[in-house]
C-alpha positions in Angstrom: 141.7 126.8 203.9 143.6 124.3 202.2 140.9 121.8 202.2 138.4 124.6 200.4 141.0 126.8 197.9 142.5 124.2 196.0 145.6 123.4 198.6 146.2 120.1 198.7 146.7 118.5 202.5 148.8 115.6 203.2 146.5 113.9 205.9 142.8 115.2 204.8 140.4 115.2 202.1 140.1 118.5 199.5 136.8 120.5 198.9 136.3 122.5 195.7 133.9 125.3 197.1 134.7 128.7 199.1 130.7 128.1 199.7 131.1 125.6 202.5 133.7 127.6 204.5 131.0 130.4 204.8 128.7 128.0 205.8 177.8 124.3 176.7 175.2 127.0 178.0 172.4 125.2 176.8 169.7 128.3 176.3 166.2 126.9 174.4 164.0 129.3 175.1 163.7 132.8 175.9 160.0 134.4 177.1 159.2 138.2 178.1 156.3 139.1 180.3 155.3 142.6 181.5 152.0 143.4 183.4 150.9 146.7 182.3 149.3 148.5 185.1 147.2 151.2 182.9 144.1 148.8 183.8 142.7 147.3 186.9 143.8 144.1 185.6 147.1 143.5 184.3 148.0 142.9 180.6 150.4 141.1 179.3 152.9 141.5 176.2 154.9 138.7 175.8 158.0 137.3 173.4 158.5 133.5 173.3 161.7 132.4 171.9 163.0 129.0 171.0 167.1 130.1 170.7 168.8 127.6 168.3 165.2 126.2 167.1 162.2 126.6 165.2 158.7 127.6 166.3 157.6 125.6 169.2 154.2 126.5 170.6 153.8 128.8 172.5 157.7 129.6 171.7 158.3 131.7 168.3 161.1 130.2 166.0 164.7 131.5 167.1 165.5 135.4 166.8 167.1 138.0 168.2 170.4 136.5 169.0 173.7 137.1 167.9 177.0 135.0 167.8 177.1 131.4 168.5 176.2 128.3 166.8 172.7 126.4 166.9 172.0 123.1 167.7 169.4 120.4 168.3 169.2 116.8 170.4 167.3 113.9 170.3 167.6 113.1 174.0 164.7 113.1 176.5 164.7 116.0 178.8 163.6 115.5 182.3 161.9 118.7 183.5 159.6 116.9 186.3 162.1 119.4 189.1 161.1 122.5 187.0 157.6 124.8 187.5 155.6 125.1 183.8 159.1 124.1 182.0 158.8 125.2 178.2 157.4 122.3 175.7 160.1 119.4 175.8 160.9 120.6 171.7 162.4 123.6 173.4 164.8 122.0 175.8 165.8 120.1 173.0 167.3 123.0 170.5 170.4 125.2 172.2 172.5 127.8 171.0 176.1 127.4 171.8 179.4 129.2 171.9 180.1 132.7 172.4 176.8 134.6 172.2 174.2 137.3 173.2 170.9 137.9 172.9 168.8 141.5 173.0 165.3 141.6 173.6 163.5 144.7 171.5 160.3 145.8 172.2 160.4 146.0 176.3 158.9 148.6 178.3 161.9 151.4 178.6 163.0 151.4 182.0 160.5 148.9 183.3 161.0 145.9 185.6 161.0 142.4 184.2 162.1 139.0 185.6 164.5 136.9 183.4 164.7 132.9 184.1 167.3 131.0 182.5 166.2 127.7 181.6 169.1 125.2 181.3 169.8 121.3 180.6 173.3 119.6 179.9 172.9 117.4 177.0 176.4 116.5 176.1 178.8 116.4 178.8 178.3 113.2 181.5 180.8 114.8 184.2 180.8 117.9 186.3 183.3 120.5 185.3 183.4 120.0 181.7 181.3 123.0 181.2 181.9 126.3 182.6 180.6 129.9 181.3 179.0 133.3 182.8 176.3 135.1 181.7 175.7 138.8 182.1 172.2 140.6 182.0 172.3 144.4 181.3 176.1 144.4 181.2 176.1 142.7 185.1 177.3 139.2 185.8 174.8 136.8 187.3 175.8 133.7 186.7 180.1 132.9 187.6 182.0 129.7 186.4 178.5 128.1 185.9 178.3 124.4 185.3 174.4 123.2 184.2 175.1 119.4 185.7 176.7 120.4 188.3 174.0 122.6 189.4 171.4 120.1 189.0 173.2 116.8 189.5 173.0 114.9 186.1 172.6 115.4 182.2 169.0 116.2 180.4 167.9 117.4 183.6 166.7 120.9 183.1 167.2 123.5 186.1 166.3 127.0 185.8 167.9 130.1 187.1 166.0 133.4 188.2 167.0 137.1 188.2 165.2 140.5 188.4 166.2 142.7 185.3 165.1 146.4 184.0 164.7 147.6 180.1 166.9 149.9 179.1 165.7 153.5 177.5 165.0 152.1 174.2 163.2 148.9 175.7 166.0 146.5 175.6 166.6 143.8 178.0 170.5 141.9 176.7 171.9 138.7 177.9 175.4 137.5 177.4 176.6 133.9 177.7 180.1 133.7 177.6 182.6 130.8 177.7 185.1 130.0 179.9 185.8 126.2 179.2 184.2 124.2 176.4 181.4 126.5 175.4 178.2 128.5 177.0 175.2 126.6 176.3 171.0 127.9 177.2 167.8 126.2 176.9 165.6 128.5 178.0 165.0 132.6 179.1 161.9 133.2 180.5 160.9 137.2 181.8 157.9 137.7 183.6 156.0 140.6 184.7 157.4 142.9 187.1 160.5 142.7 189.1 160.2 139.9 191.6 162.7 141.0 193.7 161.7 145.2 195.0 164.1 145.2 198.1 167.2 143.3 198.6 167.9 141.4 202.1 168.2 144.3 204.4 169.6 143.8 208.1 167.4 145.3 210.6 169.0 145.4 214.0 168.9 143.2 217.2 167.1 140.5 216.1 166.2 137.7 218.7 165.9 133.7 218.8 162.8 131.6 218.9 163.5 130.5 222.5 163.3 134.3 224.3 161.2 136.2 222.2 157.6 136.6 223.5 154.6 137.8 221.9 152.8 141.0 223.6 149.0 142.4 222.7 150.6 145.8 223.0 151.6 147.7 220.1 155.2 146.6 219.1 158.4 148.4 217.4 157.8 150.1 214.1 157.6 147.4 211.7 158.3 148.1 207.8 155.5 148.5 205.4 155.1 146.5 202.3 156.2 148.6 199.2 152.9 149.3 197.3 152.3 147.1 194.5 151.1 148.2 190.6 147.6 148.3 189.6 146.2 144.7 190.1 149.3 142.6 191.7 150.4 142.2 195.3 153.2 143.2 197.3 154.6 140.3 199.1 157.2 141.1 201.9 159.4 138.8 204.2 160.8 139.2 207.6 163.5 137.3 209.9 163.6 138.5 213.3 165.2 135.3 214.5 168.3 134.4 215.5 169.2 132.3 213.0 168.6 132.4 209.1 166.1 131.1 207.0 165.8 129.7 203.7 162.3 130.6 202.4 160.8 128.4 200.1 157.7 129.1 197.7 155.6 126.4 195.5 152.5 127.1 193.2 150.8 126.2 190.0 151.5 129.3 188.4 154.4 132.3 189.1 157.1 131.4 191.5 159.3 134.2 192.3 163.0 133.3 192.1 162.2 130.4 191.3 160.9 129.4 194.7 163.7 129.6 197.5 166.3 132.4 198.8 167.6 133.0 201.5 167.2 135.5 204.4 169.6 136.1 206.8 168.6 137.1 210.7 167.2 140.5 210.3 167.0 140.6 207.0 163.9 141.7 204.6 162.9 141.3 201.3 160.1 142.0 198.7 158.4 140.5 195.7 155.4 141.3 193.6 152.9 138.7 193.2 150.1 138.8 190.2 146.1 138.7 191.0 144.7 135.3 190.7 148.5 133.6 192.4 147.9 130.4 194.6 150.8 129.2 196.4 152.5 128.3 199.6 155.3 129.5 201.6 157.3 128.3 203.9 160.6 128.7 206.2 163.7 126.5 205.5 166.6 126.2 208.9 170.0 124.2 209.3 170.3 124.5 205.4 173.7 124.1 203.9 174.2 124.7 199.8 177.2 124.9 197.6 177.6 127.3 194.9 175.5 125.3 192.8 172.6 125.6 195.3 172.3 122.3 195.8 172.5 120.5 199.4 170.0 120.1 201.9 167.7 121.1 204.7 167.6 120.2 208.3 163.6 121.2 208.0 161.3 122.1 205.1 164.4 120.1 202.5 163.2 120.9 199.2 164.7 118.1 197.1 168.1 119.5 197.9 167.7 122.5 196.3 168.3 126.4 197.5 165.2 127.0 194.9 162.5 125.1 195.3 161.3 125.1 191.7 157.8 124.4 192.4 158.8 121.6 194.9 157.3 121.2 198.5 158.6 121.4 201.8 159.4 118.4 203.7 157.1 118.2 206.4 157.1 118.9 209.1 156.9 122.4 208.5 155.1 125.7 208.7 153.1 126.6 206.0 151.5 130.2 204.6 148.9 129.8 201.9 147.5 132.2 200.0 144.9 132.5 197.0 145.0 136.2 195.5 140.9 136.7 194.2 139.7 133.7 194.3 135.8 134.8 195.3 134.1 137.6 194.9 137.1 140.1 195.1 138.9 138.1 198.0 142.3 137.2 198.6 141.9 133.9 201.1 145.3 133.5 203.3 146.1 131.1 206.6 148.9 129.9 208.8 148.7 126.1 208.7 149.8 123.4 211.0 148.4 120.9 209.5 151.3 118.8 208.8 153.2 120.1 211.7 155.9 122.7 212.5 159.8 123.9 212.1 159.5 127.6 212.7 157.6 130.4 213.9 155.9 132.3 211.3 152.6 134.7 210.9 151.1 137.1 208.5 150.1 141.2 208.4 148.2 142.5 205.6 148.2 146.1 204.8 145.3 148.0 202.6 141.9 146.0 202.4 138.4 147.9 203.7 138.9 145.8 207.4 141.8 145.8 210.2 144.3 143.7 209.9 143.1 140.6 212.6 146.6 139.7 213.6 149.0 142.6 215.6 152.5 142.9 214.1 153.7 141.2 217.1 151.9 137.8 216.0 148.7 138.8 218.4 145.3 138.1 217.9 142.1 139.2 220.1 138.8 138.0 219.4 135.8 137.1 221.0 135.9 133.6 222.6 132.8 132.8 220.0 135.6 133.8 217.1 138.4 131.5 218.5 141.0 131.5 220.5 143.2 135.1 221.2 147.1 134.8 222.2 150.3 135.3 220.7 152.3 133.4 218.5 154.6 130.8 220.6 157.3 128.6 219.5 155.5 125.2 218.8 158.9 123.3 219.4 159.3 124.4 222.9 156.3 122.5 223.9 156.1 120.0 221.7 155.1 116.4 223.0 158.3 114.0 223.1 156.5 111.4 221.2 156.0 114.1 218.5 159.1 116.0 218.3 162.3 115.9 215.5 165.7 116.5 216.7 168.9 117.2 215.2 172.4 115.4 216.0 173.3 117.3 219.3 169.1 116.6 220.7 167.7 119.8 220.5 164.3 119.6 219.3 164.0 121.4 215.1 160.5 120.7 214.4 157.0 119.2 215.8 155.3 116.5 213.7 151.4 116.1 213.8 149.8 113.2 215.4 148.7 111.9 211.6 152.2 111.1 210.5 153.4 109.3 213.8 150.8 107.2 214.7 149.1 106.9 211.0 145.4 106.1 212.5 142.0 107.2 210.8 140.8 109.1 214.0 144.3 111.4 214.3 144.3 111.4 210.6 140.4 112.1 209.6 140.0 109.8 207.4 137.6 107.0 207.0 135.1 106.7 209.1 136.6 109.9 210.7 136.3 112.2 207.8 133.1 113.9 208.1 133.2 117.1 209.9 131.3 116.1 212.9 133.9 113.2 213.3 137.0 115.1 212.9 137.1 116.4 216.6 140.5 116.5 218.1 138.3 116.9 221.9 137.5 112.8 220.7 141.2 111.7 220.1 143.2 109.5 222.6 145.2 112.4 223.1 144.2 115.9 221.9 147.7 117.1 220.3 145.7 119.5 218.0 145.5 121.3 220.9 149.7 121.5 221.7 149.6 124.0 218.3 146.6 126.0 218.7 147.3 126.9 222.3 150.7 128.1 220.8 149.3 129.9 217.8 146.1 130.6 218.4 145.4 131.9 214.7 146.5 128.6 212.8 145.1 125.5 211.3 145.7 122.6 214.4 144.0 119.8 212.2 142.2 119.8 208.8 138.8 121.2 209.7 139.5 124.0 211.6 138.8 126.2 209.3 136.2 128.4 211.5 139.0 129.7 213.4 141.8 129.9 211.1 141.1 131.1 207.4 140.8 134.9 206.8 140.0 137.0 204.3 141.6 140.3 202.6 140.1 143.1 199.7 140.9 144.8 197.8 144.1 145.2 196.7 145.7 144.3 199.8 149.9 143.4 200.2 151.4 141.2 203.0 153.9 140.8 205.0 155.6 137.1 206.4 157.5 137.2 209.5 159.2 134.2 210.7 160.1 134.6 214.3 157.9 135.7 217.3 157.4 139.0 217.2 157.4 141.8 214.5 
């Protein structure tokens, strides 16, 4: 699917038609979003603000705020690690010192998302610069440093938290100092509450290596929450052994800000608009400090706990997703195009058609349809010549043939790219094959899209499970 719905592959060529597949705190800105679900398709009623500046398209000159002391700089803000940053005008203004913030006009009661945009434009050294921040009276943000958090000065980082209006509509943020003073570039509050159920434990769960998949109906699994009118209720699943970091990129709506973590046998919800694009992916041997930064064993994300729009490192396994993009559609796949760290496979609930794949990771089919089975663990037969280790040998991740050896024919490239061509049964060695025999239901090389793209509608929800069985 990635090839014809506007994912871009690392080894392949892109398409542009579903056709062919059927054939300080330094605060600048502050934005609230809120979906209305009275309609089929969501609405939107947003405030844009620039805090401690003037009108800056789309952002409305500074209001609302209370305490504190504006200011502006000249310096250049790099927001390349940042998903749609506000205009470069708005990292550029900042309030500072003791100060709030209430947001009129909400939905009473109703679910929003905040993000805190943020850049250090003063201080050169970690420590310097050290505040919390409080949404609704709750503490979010402790002994926060901005360049500590993302490394270095006029960088901007953003920070991601789900928030609800109080009775008169209000959403309030506090930014208060603890040395120097608290310093914001940017509040952002989208639709919805990105966040519907914390990380729940769910008993017993079991590792990669002696889990197996079964055709037979499994334990009760947890339904997705339902969704409001015209969005999409994403759910996530560990039922491994060992925790994941998820991590999320897209073009438009990244849910806390693209990464969290879930620990073994934990759950967790979002709500996803109609029209997302995006990828997801599972994160392992991560290690953060309280600034969220560090790094990945597989799937890094530039060192960050939240991806921010960032991709995995490959190798790693990848959901995609694109929410009505056709004719009413939702278009989703497990890909293994660029290889493999964890297990992972995808339910979907609502939709006028059975879900194809069991809640065990099982699919049945007719030969003619592709291949049936149950989800394996990749890593466990993965080719030496192919497989990533860690520091003690055991094997963390399977790499595709593409990235190892780098020729046309593995590749599909050249004189290799038209369909025809592209036939893993041709290569030297057919190690297409290693990842389809172990999950029968995913993309083993950029054209198997016949076997490995499906479909959902309407207003379906889903549910991501990394591990082997549901």
């Amino acid at each position: 699917m990635k090839q014809r719905l506007g994912f871009f592959a690392t080894q392949s060529r892109v398409f542009f038609t579903v056709a062919i597949m059927f054939a300080g705190v330094l605060f600048g800105g502050i934005s609230a979003s809120h979906y209305l679900t009275t309609q089929a398709s969501p609405q939107v009623n947003t405030v844009q603000i620039n805090t401690g500046g003037g009108a800056n398209s789309p952002f409305a000159a500074d209001e609302y705020g209370n305490g504190g002391i504006a200011s502006k700089t000249k310096a250049a803000i790099d927001a390349s690690g940042v998903s749609n940053p506000a205009p470069q005008g708005v990292y550029q203004t900042y309030r500072y010192g003791n100060f709030s913030y209430s947001i009129p006009n909400l939905v009473p009661n109703a679910s929003y998302t905040v993000h805190l945009d943020f850049a250090e434009t003063y201080w050169t050294k970690a420590g310097q610069r050290i505040f919390n921040v409080k949404l609704n009276g709750q503490q979010v943000l402790s002994n926060f440093d901005i360049l500590a958090a993302v490394g270095r000065a006029n960088k901007a980082i953003v920070k991601q938290f789900s928030a609800t209006a109080d009775p008169t509509g209000k959403i309030t943020i506090q930014f208060i100092r603890i040395k120097d003073n608290a310093l914001v570039n940017g509040i952002e509050v989208f639709a919805g509450s990105m966040l519907i159920s914390p990380p729940t434990p769910t008993p017993s769960p079991t590792s990669p290596a002696t889990q197996t998949g079964s055709t037979q109906a499994g334990p009760p699994a947890a339904v997705p929450p339902p969704a409001p009118a015209g969005q999409h209720t994403f759910s996530f699943r560990n039922t491994m052994s060992q925790t994941v970091w998820v991590g999320m990129s897209s073009s438009k709506y990244i849910p806390l800000n693209g990464g969290w973590t879930l620990a073994p046998g934990a759950s967790m919800s979002v709500i996803l608009p109609s029209g997302w694009n995006g990828r997801i992916w599972g994160r392992t041997g991560c290690t953060f400090n309280s600034a969220g930064v560090g790094s990945c064993e597989t799937g890094d994300c530039d060192g960050r706990l939240q991806c921010a729009g960032a991709d995995g490192q490959l190798p790693r396994s990848l959901g995609e997703f694109n929410l009505n993009s056709w004719d009413g559609m939702d278009f989703y796949d497990i890909s293994l195009v660029d290889g493999y760290n964890v297990p992972m496979f995808i339910n979907t609930f609502g939709g006028n058609k059975p879900d194809p794949i069991t809640s065990n990771g099982c699919i049945s089919r007719p030969a003619s349809a592709g291949p049936s089975g149950c989800i394996q663990d990749v890593n466990a037969t993965c080719p030496a010549v192919l497989q990533k280790k860690d520091a003690s040998g055991k094997v963390i991740s399977c790499q595709v043939a593409c990235n190892v050896f780098h020729t046309d024919q593995y590749c599909c490239r050249g004189p290799y790219m038209p369909r025809a061509m592209c036939n893993p049964a041709n290569w030297p060695v057919n190690y297409a094959k290693v990842f389809k025999d172990a999950v029968p239901f995913a993309y083993s090389y950029p054209d198997d899209d016949a076997t490995s793209t499906f479909t959902c509608a309407p207003d379906c929800n889903y549910r991501i499970t990394f591990g082997l069985t549901g």
